[in-house]
N, C-alpha and C positions, 0 to 999 in steps of 0.2 A: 405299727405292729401290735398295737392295744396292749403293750405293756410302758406305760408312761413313766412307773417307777423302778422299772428292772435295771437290775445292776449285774454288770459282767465284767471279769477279771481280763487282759490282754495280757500275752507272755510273749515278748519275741523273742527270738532263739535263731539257732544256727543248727545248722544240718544236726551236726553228734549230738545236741541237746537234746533236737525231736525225736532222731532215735531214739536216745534212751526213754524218753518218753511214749515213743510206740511200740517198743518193747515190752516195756515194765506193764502199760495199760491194756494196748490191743493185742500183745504177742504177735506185732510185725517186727521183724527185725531188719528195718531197711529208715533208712528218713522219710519225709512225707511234707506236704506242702502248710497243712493243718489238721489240728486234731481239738476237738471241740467236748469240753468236760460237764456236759450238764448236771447240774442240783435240782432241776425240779423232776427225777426221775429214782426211781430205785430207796434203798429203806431212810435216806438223809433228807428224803424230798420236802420235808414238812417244818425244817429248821424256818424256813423262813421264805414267802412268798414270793418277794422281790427279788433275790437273787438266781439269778439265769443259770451262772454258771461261768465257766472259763474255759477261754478260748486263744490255741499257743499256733502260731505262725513261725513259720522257718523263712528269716529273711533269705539264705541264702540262697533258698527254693524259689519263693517270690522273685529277687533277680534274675534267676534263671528260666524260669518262665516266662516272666515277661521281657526279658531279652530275645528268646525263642519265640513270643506271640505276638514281638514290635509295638509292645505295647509298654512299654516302660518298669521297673520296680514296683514304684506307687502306685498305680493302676491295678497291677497285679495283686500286690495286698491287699489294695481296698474291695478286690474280688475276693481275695480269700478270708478274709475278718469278714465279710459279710456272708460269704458261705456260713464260718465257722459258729458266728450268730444265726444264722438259719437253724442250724442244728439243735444249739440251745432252746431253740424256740418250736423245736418236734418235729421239723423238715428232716426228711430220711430221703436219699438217692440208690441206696445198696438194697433195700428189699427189694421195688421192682419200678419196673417204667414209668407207668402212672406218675408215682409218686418222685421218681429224679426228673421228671417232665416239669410239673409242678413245683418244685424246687428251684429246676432252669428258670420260669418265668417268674417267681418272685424275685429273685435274685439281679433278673434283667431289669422287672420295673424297679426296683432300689436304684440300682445302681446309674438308669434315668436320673434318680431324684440326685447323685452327687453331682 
């Protein structure tokens, strides 16, 4: 991903955790599967080059997904930490197609690579 020396924070948590943390940040008030806290954006971006940012998974969402897509707990996180790293790294799905297309196929070839 041509950042060899990037360093990202992992947070797991449980459902009520994420909320409060998709509350407090994105003003969602519901849980959520991950939510992804970039540093190299916005007026903090310049502290320091190496750091990506931090990235909080809801195991209990992850289970539940991957129970629901037969694909197991760990599978399903290792999908979402690597979303959530996508994000830190300037992958965007929510402006428009193009780009959560683009998102879907990096995320596929990673996920190859586990």
């Amino acid at each position: 991903m041509d950042c060899p020396d990037g360093e990202l924070s992992i947070l797991l948590v449980d459902d009520p955790q994420i909320e409060i943390l998709n509350t407090k940040y994105l003003n969602r008030r519901k849980p959520t599967n991950v939510i992804a806290f970039p540093m190299q954006e916005g007026k903090l971006s310049n502290i320091s080059p190496t750091i990506l940012g931090d990235v909080a998974v809801s195991i209990d969402t992850a289970a539940k997904e991957g129970e629901e897509a037969g694909i197991g707990m760990e599978k399903r996180l290792t999908e979402l930490l690597l979303h959530g790293i996508l994000h830190l790294l300037g992958y965007d799905h929510e402006n428009n197609e193009q780009e959560a297309e683009e998102m879907e196929r990096k995320s596929a070839a990673l996920l190859k690579q586990f």
